[in-house]
FIROLUM-369845 format. One record per residue: residue in three letters; x, y, z of N, C-alpha, C in turn. Coordinates in steps of 0.1 Angstrom, whole numbers, plus 5000, padded with zeros to 4 digits. Each point is the difference from the previous one (the first is absolute). Layout:
# FIROLUM-369845
AlaXYZXYZXYZ...
//
This chain:
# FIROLUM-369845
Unk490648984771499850045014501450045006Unk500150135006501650045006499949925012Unk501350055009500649935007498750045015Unk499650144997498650055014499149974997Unk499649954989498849935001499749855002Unk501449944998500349855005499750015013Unk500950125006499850015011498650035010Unk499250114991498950015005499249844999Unk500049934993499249854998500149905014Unk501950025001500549935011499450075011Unk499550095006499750105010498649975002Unk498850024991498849944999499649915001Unk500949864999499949875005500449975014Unk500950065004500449995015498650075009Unk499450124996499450015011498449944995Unk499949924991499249894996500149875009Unk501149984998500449895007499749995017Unk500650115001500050045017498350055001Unk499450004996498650034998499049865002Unk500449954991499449845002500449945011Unk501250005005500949905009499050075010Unk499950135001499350025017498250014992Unk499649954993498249925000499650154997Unk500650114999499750134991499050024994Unk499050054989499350044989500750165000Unk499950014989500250154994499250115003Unk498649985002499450095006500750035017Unk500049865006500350035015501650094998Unk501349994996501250014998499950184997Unk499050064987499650114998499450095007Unk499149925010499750045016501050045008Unk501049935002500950035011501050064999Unk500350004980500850104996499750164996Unk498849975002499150174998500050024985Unk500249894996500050074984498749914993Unk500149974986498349954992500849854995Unk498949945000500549884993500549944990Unk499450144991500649984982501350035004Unk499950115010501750044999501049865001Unk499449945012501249845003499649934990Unk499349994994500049904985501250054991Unk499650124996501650044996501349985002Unk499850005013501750005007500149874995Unk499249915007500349805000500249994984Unk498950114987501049894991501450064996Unk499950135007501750094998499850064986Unk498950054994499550114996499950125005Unk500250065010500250115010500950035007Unk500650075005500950045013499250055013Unk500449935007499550055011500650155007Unk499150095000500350115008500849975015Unk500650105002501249975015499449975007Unk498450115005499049975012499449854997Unk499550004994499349874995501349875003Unk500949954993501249945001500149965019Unk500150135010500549995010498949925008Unk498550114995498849905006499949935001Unk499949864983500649864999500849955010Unk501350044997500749965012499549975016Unk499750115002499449975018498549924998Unk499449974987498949945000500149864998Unk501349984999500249864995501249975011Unk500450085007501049975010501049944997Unk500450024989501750004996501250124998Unk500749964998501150104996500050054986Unk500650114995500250034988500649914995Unk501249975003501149854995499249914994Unk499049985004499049895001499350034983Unk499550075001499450034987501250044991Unk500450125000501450044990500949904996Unk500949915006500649944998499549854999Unk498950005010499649815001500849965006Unk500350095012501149885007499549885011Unk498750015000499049885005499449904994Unk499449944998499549874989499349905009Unk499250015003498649885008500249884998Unk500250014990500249834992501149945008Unk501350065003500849895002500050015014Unk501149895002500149985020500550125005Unk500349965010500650085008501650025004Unk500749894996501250004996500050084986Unk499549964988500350094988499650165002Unk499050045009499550155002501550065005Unk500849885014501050065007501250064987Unk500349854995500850054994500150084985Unk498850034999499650134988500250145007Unk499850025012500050155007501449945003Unk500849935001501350005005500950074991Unk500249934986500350064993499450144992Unk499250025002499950144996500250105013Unk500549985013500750045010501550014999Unk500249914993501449984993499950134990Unk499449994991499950104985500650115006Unk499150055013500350155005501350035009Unk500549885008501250015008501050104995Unk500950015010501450004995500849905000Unk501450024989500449914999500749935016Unk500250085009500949965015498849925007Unk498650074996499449915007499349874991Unk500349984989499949844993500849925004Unk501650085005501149945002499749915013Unk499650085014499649965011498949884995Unk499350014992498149924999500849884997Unk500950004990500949894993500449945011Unk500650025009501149925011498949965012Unk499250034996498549995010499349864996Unk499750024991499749894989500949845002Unk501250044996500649955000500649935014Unk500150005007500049965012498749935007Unk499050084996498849895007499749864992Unk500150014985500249934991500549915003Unk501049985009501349925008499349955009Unk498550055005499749955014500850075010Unk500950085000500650105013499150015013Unk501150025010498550055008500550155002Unk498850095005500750135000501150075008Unk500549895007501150035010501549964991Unk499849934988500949934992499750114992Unk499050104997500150104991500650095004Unk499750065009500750115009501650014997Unk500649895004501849925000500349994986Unk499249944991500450014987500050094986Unk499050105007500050134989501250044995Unk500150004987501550074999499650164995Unk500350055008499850194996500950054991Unk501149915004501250054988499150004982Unk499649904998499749994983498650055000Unk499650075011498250094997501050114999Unk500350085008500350164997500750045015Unk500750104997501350015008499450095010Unk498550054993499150115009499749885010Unk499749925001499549865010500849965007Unk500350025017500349945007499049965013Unk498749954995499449885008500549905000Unk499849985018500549835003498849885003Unk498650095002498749955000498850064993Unk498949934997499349974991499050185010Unk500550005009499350165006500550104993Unk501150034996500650074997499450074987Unk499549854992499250074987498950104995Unk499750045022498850104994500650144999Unk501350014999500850114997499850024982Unk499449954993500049984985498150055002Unk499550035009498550014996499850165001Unk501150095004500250124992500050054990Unk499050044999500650074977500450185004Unk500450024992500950124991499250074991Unk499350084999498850004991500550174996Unk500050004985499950124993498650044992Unk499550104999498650004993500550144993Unk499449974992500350104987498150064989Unk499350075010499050064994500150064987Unk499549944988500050084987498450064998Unk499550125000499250074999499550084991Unk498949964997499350074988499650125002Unk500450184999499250075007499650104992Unk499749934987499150094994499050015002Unk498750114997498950095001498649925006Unk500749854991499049915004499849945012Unk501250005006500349905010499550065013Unk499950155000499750115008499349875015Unk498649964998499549905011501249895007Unk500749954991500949915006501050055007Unk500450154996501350075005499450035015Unk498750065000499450045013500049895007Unk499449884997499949895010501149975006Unk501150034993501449935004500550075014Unk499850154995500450085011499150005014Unk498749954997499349965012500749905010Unk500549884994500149915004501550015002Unk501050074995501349935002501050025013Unk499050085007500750025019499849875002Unk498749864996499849885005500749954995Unk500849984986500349944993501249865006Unk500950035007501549975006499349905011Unk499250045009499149945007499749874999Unk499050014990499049934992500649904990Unk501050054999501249904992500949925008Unk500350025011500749935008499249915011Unk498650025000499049925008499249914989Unk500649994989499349914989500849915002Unk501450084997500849874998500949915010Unk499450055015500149925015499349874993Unk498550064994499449874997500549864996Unk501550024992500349934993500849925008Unk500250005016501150045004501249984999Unk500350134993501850034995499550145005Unk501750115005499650115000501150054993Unk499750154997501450054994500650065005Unk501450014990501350045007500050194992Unk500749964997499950184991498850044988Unk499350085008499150094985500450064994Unk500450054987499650114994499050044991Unk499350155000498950004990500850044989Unk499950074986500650104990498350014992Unk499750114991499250074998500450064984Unk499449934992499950034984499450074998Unk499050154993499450034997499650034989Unk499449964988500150064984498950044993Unk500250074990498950044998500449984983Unk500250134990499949954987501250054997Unk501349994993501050064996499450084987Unk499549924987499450074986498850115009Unk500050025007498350085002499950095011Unk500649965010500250105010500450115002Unk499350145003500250094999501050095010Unk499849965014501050005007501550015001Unk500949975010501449945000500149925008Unk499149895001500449865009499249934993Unk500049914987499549904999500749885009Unk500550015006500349885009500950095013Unk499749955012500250015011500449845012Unk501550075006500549875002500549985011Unk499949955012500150055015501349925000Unk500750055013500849885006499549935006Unk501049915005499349845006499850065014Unk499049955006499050065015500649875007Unk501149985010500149925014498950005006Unk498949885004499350015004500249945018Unk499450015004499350175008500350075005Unk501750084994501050095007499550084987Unk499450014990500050074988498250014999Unk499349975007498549984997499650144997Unk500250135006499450175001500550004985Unk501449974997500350054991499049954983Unk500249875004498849934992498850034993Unk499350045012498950015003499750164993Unk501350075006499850164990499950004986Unk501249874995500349994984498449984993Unk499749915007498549944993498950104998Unk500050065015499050155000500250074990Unk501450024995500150144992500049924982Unk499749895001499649974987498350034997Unk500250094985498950034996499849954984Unk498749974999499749944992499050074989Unk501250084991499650024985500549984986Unk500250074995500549984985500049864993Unk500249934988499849914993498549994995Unk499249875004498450004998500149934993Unk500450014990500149914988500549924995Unk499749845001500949934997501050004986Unk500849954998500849955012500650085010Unk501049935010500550075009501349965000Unk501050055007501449975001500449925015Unk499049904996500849845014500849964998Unk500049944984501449964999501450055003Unk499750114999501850075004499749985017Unk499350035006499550005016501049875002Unk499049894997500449875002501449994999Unk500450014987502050034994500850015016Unk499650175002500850045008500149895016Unk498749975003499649915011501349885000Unk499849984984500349855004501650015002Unk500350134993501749974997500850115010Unk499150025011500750125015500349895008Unk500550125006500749865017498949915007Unk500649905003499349955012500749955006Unk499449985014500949895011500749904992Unk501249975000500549865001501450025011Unk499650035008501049995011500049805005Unk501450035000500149845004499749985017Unk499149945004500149965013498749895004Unk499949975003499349855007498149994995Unk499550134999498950034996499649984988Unk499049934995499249994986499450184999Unk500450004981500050074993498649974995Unk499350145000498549984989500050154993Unk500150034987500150114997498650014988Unk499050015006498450094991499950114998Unk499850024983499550104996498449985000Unk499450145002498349974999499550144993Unk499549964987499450094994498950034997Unk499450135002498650044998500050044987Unk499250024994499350054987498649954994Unk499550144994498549964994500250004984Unk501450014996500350024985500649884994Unk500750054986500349954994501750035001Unk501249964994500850094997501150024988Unk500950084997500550004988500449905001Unk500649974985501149924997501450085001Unk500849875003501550115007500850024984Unk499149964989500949974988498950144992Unk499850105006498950104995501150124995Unk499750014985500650094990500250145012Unk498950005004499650155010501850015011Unk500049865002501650035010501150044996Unk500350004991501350074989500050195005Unk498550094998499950085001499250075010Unk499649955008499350055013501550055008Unk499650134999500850075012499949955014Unk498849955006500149985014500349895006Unk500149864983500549865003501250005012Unk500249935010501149945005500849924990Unk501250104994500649904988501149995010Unk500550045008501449995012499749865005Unk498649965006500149925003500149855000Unk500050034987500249854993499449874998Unk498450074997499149935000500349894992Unk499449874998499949894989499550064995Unk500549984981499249994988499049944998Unk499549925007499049934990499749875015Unk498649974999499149945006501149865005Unk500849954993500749854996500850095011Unk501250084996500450065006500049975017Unk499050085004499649975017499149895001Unk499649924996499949884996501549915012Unk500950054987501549885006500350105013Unk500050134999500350085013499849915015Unk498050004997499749965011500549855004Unk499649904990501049925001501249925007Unk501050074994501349985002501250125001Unk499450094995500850145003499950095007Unk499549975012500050155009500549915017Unk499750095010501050005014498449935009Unk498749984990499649905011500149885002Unk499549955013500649885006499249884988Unk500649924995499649904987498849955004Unk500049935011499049915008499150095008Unk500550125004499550105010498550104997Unk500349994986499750104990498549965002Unk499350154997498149964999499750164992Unk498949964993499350104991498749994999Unk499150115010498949985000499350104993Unk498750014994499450064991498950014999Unk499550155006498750064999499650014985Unk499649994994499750034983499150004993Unk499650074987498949914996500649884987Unk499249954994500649854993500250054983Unk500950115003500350054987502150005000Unk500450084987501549985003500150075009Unk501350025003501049874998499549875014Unk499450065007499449965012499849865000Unk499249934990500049864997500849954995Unk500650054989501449924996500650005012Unk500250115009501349955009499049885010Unk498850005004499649875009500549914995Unk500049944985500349884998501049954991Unk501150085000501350024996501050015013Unk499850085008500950015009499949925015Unk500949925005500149905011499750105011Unk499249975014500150025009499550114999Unk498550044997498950064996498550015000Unk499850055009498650025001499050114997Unk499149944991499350154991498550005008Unk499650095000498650015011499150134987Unk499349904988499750114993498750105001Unk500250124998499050135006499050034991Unk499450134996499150024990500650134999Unk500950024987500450104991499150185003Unk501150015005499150154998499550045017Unk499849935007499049945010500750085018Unk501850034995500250045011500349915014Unk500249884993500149855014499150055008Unk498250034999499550055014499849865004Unk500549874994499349915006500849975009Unk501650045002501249915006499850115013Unk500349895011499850065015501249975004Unk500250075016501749985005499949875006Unk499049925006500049865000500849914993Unk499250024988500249934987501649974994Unk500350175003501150024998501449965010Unk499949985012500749955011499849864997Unk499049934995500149855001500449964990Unk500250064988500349974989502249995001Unk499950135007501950015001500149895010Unk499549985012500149865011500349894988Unk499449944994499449884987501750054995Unk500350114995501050014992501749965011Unk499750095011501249935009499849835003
//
């Protein structure tokens, strides 16, 4: 059994579990999720994947979070001190390091029994970060700012035609709808930018744009312009798997992003659509394909951008998020469960994501900031 099918097992017990705990049957739960009941027998013993629509239904049918099921970051069983401090630490997982530094001296001080007027006086700002000159515990909601870079990697071959259209329906709401999700949370942000991958097949396209690559869109001094780039993406050539994501992704991961130093948390997501497959970056075909990006200095080989994403590129270590429209073929699942700070949301091959909506999609990058 690989590492997604462990996974899939772990996934189908959780919303088992959370199924029993609320006095559930499988018929009723299939009810609410709009789907059949063989289907949730499936899921629970993690013989299946659950489709995106189905997945999200669960969710609002069982009134949890994604977190909840994906990761298990809930557990019924234990108290309520062990639930606190299970979501604490994996609050921790995602921080930055300035603000573990702050949680640390926080910690540490009430630990003491402090009172918070003895915290206030005693913070030392000096050994958190030199960006910190709070003298009270108010001051901190200057840190509930994020910085947010988004980096669209886009499938736009022949297939995708329905996805490409929906996009452009929706993406005057898009900035909107994204910024009134994540009030939800409440944190708001500090700087947007969008950027805009487009690719299609380097071996197969007959064209001269197997990949198309915008600059970074300031949002909402840069929205018209945005909004034009997306319109004038059209969606043909390739069809046939494979497709050329991997080099997409390459370029994604290893271009600029924010890292301006200043008081705001950094979140830098990539979010990729596709209904394919894609090459291997170690494909005899790269040597001699005229249209390859060999200037740009793609990684050799899967391991390659592997350590890229990793440890070798300009995004933020702790910052960093990779989300993933896909179906549950390469490299798509090896990177779910090889690469840290990763979310795969798997599709049906061929299929065109008709199932993924701009909802879905907005709540999924919120989850990721």
């Amino acid at each position: 059994m690989n590492n997604y099918e462990q996974w899939l097992v772990k996934l189908g017990g959780r919303i088992r579990a959370e199924r029993e705990r609320q006095n559930l049957t499988r018929v009723t739960l299939a009810e609410m999720a709009n789907t059949e009941q063989g289907y949730i027998v499936q899921i629970e013993r993690g013989t299946r994947s659950p489709s995106l629509r189905t997945f999200t239904n669960l969710l609002m049918a069982l009134g949890v979070s994604a977190d909840c099921l994906i990761f298990g970051t809930s557990d019924n069983d234990e108290t309520e001190r062990e639930r606190l401090v299970e979501s604490f630490a994996s609050l921790l997982k995602r921080s930055d390091e300035d603000d573990i530094k702050i949680l640390y001296q926080l910690a540490t001080h009430m630990a003491r029994n402090k009172s918070l007027s003895e915290l206030n006086e005693n913070i030392n700002v000096n050994t958190i970060s030199s960006n910190y000159t709070c003298r009270d515990l108010n001051q901190f909601s200057i840190r509930s700012k994020t910085d947010v870079d988004i980096k669209f990697v886009i499938d736009v071959t022949s297939g995708m035609q329905s996805f490409i259209d929906n996009v452009k329906v929706n993406v005057k709401l898009f900035l909107t709808r994204l910024k009134a999700e994540f009030l939800t949370t409440g944190r708001t942000f500090g700087k947007v930018r969008l950027k805009v991958l487009a690719f299609r097949d380097y071996y197969c396209f007959c064209g001269d744009a197997p990949l198309e690559e915008s600059d970074f869109f300031l949002m909402p001094e840069d929205n018209n312009e945005f909004q034009m780039f997306v319109d004038n993406l059209v969606a043909n050539g390739g069809g046939d798997e494979p497709e050329s994501g991997l080099e997409a992704l390459s370029l994604a991961i290893m271009g600029e992003w924010n890292n301006e130093t200043h008081s705001n948390r950094k979140r830098h997501i990539i979010v990729l659509f596709t209904d394919a497959s894609a090459h291997k970056l170690d494909s005899p075909q790269r040597l001699t394909e005229k249209k390859y990006p060999h200037e740009k200095n793609i990684p050799m080989s899967f391991e390659d951008l592997t350590s890229k994403w990793e440890n070798g590129c300009s995004m933020s270590k702790s910052g960093k998020r990779l989300v993933i429209f896909a179906p549950d073929t390469y490299p798509w699942s090896e990177i779910s469960t090889e690469w840290p700070q990763t979310v795969f949301f798997p599709s049906c091959a061929g299929d065109g994501l008709t199932e993924v909506d701009l909802d879905l999609i907005i709540k999924c990058i919120v989850n990721a900031v």
